[in-house]
C-alpha positions in Angstrom: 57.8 31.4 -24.4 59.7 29.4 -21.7 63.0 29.8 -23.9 62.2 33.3 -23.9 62.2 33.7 -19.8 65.2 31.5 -20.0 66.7 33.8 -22.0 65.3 37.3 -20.5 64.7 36.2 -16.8 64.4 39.8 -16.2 61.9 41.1 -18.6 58.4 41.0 -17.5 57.4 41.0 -20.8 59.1 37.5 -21.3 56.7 36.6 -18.2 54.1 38.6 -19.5 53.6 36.7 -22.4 54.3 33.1 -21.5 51.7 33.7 -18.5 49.0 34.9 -21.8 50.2 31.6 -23.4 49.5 29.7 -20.6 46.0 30.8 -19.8 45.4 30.4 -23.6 46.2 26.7 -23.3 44.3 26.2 -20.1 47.1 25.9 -17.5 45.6 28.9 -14.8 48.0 27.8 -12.4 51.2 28.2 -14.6 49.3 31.5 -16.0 49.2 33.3 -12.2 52.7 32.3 -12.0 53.9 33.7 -14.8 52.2 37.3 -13.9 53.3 37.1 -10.5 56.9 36.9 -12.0 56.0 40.0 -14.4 55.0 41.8 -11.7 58.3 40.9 -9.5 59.9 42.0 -12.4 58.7 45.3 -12.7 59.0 46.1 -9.2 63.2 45.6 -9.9 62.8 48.3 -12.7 61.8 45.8 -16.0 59.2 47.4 -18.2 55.4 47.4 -17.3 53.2 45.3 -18.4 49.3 44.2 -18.5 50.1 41.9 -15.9 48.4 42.8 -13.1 44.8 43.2 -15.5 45.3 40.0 -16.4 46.2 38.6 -13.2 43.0 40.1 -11.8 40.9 38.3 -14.5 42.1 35.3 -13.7 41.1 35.4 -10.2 37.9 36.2 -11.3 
């Protein structure tokens, strides 16, 4: 999923889902991150996401 942001730094869907792996695995931290980006993202016009229901779950 990294490779995939790498590759797509613009697409909140890269972000999307390499914040979902992230918060599978554990890493919270990394997970927040990687929505924050999505979110960034879609503010500059990338697609929307589920990033900001998941972002809200993890702060929960």
């Amino acid at each position: 999923m990294r490779r995939y942001t790498e590759l797509t730094p613009f697409n909140a869907w890269a972000w999307f889902w390499l914040g979902r792996a992230c918060a599978d695995m554990g890493t919270p931290g990394e997970a927040r991150s990687a929505f924050g980006r999505a979110l960034a993202c879609e503010e500059e016009g990338s697609f929307e996401t589920d990033a900001r229901e998941y972002l809200r779950e993890l702060s929960s």
